[in-house]
N, C-alpha and C positions, 0 to 999 in steps of 0.2 A: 246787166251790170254796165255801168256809166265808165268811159273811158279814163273819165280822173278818179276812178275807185279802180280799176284795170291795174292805171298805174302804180297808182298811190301802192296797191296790194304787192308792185314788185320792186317798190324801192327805188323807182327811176326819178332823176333830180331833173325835172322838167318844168317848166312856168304852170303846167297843168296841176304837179303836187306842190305849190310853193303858197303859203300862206296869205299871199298879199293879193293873189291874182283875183278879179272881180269879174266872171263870165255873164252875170245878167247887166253890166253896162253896154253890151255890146249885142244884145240879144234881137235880133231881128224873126226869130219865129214866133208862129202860133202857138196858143194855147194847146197843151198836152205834147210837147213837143219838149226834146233836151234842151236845158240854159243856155247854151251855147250854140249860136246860130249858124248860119249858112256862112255867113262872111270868113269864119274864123279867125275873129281876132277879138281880144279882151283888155280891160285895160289893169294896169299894174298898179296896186297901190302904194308901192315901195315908189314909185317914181315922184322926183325931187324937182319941181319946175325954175328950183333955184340954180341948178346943179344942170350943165350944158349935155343936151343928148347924147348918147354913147350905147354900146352893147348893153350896158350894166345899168342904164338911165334911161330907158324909155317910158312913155306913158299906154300908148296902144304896141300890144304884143300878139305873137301866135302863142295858143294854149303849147305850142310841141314845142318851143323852141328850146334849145339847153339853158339848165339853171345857171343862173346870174350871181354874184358874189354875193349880192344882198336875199339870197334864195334863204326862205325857211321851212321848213316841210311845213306841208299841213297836217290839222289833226286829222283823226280818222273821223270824226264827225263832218270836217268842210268834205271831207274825199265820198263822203255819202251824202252831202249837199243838205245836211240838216243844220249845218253853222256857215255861214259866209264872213269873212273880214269887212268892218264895218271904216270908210276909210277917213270920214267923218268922227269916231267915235274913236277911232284908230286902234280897236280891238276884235276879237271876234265874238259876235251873235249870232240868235237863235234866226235860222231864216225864213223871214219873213213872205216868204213867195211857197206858193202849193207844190209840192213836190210828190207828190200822189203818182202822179206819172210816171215816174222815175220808176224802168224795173230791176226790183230789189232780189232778181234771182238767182242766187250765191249765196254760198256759207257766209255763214256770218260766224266770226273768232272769237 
């Protein structure tokens, strides 16, 4: 189980379950390896480059940090890593990257 499905599963309002967050822009590992790299940090796509940085306004975030006023859950589908928020398209899709790796060992609801 992937720690943004951990969470997601308990309801904690964290950048980790927030709809906007984008962990493969920040991806520094290998192939077969979790989206979210060593560095730990991701970038937010709620963030406003118009809008002066703040708690609530950043663009590079930690996946743990507590949710932000602009926090939306995600679906259960982003928290299983099969939808990611497209920040371009400024909706969510189908994701685009191999997720094969990802182990799926957990009830599924």
């Amino acid at each position: 189980m992937s720690l943004k499905k951990f969470y997601y599963d308990k309801n904690i309002e964290i950048c980790y379950t927030c709809k906007f967050i984008d962990e493969y822009a920040m991806n520094v590992s290998e192939e077969g390896y979790v989206p979210h790299g060593y560095d730990g940090i991701a970038y937010c796509c709620a963030y406003d480059e118009k809008e002066p940085k703040s708690d609530d306004n950043m663009d590079f975030i930690s996946p743990l940090w507590k949710a932000c006023k602009k926090y939306v859950r995600c679906t259960k589908r982003q928290s299983e890593y099969l939808d990611i928020y497209d920040e371009k398209k400024q909706r969510i899709v189908k994701n685009p990257n191999d997720i094969s790796k990802i182990d799926k060992d957990y009830d599924e609801d």
